[in-house]
PyMOL Python script that loads the backbone (N, CA, C, O; Angstrom):
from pymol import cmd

cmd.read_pdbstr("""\
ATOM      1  N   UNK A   1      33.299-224.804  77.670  1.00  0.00           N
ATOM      2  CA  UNK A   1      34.560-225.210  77.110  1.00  0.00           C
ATOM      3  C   UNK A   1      35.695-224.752  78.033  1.00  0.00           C
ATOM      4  O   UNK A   1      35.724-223.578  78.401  1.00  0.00           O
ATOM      5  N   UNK A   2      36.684-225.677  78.444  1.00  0.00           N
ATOM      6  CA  UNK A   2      37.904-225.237  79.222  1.00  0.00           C
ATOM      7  C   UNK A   2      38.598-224.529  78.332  1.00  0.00           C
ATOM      8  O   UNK A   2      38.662-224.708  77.115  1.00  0.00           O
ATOM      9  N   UNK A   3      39.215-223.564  79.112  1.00  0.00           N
ATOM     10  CA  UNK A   3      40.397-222.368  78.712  1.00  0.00           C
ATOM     11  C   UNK A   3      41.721-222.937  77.518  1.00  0.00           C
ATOM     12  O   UNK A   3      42.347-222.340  76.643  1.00  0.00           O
ATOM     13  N   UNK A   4      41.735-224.238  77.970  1.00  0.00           N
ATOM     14  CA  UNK A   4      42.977-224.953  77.818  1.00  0.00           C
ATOM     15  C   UNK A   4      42.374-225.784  76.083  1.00  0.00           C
ATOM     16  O   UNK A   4      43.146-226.176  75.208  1.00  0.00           O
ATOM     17  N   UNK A   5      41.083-225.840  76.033  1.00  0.00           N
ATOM     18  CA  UNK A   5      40.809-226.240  74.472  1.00  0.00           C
ATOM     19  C   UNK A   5      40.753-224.911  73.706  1.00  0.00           C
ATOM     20  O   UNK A   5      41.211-224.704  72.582  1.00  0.00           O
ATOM     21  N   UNK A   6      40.084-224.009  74.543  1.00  0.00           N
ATOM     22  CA  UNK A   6      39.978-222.793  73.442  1.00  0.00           C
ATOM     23  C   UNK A   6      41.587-221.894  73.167  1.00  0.00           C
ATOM     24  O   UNK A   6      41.724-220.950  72.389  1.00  0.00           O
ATOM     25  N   UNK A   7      42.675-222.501  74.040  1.00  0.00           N
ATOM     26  CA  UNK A   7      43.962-221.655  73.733  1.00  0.00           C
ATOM     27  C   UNK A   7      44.678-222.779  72.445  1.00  0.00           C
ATOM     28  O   UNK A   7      45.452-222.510  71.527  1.00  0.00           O
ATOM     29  N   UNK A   8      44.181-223.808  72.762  1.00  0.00           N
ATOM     30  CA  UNK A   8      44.712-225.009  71.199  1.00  0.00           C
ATOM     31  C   UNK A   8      43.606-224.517  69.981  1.00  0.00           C
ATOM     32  O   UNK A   8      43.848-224.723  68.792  1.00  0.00           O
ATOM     33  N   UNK A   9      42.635-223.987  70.348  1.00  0.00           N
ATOM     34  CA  UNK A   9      41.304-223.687  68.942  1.00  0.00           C
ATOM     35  C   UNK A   9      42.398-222.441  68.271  1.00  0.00           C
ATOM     36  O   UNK A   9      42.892-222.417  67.143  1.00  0.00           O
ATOM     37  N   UNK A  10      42.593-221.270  69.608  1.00  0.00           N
ATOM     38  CA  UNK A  10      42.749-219.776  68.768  1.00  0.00           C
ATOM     39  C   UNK A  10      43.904-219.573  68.728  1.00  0.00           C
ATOM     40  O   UNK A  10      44.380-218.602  68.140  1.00  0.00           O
ATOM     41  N   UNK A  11      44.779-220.686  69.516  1.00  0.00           N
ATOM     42  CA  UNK A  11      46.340-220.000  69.007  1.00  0.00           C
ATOM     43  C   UNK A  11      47.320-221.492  69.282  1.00  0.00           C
ATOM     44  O   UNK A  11      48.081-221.943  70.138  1.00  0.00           O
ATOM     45  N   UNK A  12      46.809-221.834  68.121  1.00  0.00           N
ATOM     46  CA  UNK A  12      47.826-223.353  68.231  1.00  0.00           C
ATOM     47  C   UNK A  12      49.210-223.248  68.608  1.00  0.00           C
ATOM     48  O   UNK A  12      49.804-223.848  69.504  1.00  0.00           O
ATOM     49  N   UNK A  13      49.707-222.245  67.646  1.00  0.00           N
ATOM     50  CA  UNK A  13      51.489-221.866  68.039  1.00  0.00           C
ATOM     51  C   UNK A  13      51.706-221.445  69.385  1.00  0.00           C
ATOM     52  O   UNK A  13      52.795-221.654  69.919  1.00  0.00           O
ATOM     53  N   UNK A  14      51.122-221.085  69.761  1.00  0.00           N
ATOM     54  CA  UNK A  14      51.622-220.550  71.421  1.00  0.00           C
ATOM     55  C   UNK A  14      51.396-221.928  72.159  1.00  0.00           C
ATOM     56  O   UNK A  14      52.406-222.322  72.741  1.00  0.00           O
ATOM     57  N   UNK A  15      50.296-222.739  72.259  1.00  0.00           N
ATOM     58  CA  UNK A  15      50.222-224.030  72.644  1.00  0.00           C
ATOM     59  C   UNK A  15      51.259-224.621  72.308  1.00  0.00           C
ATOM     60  O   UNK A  15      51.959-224.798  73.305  1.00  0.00           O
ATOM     61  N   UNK A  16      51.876-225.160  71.074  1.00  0.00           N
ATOM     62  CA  UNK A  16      52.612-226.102  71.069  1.00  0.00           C
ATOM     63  C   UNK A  16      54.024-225.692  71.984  1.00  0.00           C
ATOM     64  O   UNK A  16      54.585-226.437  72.787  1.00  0.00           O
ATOM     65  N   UNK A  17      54.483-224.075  71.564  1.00  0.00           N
ATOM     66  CA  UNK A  17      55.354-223.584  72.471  1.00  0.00           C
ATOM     67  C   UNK A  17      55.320-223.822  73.797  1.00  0.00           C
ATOM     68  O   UNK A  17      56.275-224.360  74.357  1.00  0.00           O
ATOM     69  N   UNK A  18      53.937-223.355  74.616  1.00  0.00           N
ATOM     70  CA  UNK A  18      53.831-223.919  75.810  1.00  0.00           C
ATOM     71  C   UNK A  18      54.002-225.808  76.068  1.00  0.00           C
ATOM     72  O   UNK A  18      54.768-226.364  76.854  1.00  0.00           O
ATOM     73  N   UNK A  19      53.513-226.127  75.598  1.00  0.00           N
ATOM     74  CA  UNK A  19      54.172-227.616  75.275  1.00  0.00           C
ATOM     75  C   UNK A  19      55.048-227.985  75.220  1.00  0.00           C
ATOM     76  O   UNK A  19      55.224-228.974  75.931  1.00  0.00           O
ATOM     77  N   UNK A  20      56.323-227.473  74.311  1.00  0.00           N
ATOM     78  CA  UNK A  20      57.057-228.009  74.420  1.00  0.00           C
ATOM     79  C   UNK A  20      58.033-227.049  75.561  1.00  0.00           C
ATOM     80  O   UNK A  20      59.106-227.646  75.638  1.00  0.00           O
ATOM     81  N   UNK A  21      58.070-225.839  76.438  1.00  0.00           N
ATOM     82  CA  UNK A  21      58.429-225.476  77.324  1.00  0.00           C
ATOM     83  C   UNK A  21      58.137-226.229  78.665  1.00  0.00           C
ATOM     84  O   UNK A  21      58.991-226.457  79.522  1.00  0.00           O
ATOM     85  N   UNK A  22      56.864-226.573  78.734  1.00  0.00           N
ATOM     86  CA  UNK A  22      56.365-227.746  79.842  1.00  0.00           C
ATOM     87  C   UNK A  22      57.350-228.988  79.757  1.00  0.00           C
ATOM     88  O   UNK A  22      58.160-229.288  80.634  1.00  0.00           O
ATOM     89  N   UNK A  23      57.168-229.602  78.667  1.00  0.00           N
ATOM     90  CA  UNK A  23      58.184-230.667  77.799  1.00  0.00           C
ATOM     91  C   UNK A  23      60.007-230.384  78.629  1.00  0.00           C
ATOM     92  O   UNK A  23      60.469-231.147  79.478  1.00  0.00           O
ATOM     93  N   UNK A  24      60.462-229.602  78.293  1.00  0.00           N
ATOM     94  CA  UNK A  24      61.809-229.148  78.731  1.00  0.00           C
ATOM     95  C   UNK A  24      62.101-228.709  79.319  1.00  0.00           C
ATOM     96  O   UNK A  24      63.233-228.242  79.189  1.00  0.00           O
ATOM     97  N   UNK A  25      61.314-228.451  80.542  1.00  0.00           N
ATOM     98  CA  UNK A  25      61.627-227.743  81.940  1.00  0.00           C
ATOM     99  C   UNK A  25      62.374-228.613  82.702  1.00  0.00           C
ATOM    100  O   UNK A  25      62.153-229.811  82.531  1.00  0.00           O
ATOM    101  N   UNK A  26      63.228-228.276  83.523  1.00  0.00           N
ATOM    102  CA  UNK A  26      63.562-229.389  85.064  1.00  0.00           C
ATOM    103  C   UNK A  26      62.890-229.451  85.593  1.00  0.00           C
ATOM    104  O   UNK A  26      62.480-230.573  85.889  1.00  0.00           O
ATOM    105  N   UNK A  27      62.322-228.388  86.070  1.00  0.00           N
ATOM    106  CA  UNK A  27      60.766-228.735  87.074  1.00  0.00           C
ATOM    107  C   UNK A  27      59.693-228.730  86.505  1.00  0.00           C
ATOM    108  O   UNK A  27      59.294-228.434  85.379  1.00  0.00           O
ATOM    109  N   UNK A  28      59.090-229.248  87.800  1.00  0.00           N
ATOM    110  CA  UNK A  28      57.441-229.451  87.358  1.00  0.00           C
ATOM    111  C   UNK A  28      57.240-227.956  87.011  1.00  0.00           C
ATOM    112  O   UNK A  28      57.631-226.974  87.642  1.00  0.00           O
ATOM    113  N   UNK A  29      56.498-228.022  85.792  1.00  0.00           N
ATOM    114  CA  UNK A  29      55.550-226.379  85.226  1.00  0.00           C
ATOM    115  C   UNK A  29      54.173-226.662  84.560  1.00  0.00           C
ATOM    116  O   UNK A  29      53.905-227.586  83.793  1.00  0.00           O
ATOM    117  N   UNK A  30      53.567-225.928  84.896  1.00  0.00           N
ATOM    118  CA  UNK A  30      51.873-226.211  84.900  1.00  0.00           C
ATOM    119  C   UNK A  30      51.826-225.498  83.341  1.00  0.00           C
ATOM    120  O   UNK A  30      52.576-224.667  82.828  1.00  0.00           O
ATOM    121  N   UNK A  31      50.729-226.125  82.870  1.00  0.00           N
ATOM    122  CA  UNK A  31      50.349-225.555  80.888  1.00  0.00           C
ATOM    123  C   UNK A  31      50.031-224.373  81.514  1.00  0.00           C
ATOM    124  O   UNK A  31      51.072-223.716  81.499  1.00  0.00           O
ATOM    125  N   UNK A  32      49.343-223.870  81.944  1.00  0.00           N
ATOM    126  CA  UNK A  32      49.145-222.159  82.306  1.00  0.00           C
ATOM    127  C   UNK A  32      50.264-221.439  82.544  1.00  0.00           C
ATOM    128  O   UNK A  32      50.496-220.682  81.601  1.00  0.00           O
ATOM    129  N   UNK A  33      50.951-221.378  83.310  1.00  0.00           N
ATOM    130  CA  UNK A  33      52.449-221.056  83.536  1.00  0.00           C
ATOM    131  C   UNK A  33      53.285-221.128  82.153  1.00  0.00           C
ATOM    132  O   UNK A  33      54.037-220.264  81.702  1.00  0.00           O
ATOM    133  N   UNK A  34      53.026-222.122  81.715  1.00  0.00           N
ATOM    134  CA  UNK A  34      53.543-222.060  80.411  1.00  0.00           C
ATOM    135  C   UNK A  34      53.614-221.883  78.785  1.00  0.00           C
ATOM    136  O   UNK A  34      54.394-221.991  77.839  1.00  0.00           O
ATOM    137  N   UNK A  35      51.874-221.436  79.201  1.00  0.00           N
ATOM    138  CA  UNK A  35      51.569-221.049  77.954  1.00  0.00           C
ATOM    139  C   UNK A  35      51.328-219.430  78.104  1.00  0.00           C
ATOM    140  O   UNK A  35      51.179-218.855  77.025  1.00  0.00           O
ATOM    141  N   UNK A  36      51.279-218.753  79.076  1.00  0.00           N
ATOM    142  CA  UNK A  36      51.662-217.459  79.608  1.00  0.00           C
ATOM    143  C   UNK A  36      52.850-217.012  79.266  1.00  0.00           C
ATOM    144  O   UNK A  36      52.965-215.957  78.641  1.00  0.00           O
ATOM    145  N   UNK A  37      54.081-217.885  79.695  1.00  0.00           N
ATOM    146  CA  UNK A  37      55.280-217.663  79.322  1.00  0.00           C
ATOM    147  C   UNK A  37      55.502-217.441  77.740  1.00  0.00           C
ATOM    148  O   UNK A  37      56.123-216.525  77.201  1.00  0.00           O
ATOM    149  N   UNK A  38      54.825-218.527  77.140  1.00  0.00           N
ATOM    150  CA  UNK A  38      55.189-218.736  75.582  1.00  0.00           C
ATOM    151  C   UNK A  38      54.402-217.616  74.843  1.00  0.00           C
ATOM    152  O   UNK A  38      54.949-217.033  73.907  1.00  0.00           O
ATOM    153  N   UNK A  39      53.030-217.266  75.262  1.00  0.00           N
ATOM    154  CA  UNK A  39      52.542-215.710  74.912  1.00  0.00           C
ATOM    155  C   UNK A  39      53.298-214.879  74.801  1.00  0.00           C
ATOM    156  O   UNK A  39      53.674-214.517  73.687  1.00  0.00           O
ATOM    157  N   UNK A  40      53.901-214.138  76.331  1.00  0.00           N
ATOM    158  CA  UNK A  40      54.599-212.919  76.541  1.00  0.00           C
ATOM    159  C   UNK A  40      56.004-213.628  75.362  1.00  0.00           C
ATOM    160  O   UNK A  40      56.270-212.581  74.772  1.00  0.00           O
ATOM    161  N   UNK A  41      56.639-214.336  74.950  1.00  0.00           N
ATOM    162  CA  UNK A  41      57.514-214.686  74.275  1.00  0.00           C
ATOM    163  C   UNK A  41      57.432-213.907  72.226  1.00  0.00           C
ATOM    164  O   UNK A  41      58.200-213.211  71.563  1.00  0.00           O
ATOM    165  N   UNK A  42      55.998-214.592  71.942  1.00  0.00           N
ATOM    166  CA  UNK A  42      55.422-214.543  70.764  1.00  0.00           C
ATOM    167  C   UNK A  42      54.377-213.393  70.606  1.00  0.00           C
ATOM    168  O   UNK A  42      53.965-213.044  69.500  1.00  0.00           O
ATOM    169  N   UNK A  43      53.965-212.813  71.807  1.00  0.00           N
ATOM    170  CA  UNK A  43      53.490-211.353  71.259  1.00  0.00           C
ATOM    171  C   UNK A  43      53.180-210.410  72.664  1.00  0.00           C
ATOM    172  O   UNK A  43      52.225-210.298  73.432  1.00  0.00           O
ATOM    173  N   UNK A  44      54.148-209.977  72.584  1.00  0.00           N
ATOM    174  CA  UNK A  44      54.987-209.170  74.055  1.00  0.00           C
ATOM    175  C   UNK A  44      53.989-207.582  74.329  1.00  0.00           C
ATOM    176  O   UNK A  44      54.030-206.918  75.364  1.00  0.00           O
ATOM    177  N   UNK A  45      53.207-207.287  73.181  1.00  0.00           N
ATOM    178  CA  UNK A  45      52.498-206.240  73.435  1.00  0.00           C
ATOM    179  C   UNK A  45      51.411-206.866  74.579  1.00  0.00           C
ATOM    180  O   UNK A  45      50.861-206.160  75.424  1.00  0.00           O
ATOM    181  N   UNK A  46      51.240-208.103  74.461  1.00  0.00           N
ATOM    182  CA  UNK A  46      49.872-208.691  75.412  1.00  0.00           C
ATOM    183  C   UNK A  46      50.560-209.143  77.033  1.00  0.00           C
ATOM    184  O   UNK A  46      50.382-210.249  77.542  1.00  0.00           O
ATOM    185  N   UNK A  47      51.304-208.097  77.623  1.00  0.00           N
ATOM    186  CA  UNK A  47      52.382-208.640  78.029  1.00  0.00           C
ATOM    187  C   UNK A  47      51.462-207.873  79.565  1.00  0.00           C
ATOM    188  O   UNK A  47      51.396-208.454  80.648  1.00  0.00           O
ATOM    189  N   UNK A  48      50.875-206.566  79.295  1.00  0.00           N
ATOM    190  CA  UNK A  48      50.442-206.174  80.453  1.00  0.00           C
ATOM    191  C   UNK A  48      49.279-206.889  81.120  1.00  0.00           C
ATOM    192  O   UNK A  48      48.944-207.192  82.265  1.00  0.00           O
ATOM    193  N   UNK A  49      48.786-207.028  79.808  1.00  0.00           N
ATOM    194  CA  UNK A  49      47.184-207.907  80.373  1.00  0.00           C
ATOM    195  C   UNK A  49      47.487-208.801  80.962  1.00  0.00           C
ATOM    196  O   UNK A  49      46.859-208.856  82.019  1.00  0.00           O
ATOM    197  N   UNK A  50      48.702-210.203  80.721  1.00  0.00           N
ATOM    198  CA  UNK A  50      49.082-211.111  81.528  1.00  0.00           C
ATOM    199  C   UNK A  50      49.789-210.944  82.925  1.00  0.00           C
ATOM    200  O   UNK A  50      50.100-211.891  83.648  1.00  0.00           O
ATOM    201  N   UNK A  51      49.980-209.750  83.179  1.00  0.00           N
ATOM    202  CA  UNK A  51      50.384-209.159  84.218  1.00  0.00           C
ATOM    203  C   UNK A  51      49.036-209.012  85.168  1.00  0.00           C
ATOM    204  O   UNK A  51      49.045-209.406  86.334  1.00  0.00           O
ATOM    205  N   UNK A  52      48.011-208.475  84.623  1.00  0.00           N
ATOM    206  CA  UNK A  52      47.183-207.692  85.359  1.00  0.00           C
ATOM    207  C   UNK A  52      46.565-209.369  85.721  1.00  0.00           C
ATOM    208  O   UNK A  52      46.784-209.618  86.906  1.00  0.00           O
ATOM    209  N   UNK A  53      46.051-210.228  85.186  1.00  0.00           N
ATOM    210  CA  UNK A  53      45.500-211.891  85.496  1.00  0.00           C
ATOM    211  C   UNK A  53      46.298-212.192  86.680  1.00  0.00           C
ATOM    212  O   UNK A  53      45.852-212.248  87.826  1.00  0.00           O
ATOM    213  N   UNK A  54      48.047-212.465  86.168  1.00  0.00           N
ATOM    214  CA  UNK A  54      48.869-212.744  87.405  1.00  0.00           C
ATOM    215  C   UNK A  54      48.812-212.633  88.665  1.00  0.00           C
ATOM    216  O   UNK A  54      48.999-213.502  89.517  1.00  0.00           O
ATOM    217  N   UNK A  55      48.367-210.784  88.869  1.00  0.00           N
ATOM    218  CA  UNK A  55      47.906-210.234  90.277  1.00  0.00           C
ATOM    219  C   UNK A  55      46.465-210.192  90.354  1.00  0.00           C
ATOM    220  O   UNK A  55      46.136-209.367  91.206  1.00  0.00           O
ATOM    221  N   UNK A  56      45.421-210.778  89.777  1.00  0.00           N
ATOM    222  CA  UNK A  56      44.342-210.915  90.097  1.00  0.00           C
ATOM    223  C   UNK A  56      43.822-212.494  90.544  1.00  0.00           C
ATOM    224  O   UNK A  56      42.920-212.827  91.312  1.00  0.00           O
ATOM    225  N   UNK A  57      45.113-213.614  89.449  1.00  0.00           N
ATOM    226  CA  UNK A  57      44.647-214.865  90.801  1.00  0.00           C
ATOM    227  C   UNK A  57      46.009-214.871  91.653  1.00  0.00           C
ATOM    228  O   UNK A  57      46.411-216.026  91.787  1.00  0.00           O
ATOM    229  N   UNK A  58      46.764-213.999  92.213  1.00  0.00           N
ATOM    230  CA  UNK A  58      46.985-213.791  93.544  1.00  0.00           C
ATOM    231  C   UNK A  58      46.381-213.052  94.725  1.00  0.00           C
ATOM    232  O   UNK A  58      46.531-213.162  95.942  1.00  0.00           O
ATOM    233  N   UNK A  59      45.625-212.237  93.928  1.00  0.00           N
ATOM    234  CA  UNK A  59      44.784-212.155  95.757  1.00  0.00           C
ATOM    235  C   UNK A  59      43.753-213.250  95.481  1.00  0.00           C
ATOM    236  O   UNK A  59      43.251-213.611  96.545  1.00  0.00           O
ATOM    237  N   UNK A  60      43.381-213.748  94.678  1.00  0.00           N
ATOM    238  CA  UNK A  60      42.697-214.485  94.798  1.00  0.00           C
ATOM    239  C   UNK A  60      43.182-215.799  95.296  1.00  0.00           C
ATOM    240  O   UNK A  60      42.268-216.624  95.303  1.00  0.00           O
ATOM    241  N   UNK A  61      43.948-216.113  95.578  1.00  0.00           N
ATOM    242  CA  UNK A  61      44.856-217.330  96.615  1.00  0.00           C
ATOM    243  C   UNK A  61      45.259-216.905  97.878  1.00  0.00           C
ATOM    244  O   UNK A  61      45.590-217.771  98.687  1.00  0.00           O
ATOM    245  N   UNK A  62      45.295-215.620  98.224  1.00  0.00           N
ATOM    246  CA  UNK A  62      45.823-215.217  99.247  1.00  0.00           C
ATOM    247  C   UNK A  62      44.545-214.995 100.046  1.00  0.00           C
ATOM    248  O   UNK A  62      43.502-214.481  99.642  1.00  0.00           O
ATOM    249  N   UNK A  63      44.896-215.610 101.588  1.00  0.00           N
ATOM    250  CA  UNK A  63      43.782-215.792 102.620  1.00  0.00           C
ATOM    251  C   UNK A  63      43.306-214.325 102.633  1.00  0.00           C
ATOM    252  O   UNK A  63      43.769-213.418 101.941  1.00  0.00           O
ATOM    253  N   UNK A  64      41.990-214.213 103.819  1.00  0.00           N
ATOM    254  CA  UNK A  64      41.702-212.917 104.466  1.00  0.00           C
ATOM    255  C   UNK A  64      41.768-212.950 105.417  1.00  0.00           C
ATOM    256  O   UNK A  64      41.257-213.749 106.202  1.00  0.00           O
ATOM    257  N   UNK A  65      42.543-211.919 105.631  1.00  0.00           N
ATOM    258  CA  UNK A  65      43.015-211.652 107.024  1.00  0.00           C
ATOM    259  C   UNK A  65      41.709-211.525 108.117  1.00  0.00           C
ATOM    260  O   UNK A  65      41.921-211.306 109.310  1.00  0.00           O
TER     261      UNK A  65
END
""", "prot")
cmd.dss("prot")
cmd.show_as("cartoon", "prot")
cmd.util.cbc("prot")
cmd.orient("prot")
């Protein structure tokens, strides 16, 4: 199952938020980006863990030297 059905199964409200933040952006913003955003928004204690993901798929994008 993709990430993106099981975040509409276990937390509809943060989805639709991310939705409609995607929805009303000027720029292009990806549902991950924005349903991250709409998390840390609606329950801010889960705020480090989305931190710690953040810097774990950045080295994971970043070449080796």
């Amino acid at each position: 199952m993709r990430a993106s059905l099981w975040r509409v199964l276990l937390a509809p409200r943060t989805t639709l938020r991310a939705l409609r933040l995607q929805r009303l952006s000027r720029s292009p913003f990806d549902f991950d980006s924005a349903w991250q955003q709409a998390r840390m928004r609606c329950a801010p204690d889960e705020v480090e863990y989305l931190l710690q993901r953040c810097v774990q798929e950045a080295k994971a994008r970043r070449p080796d030297p």
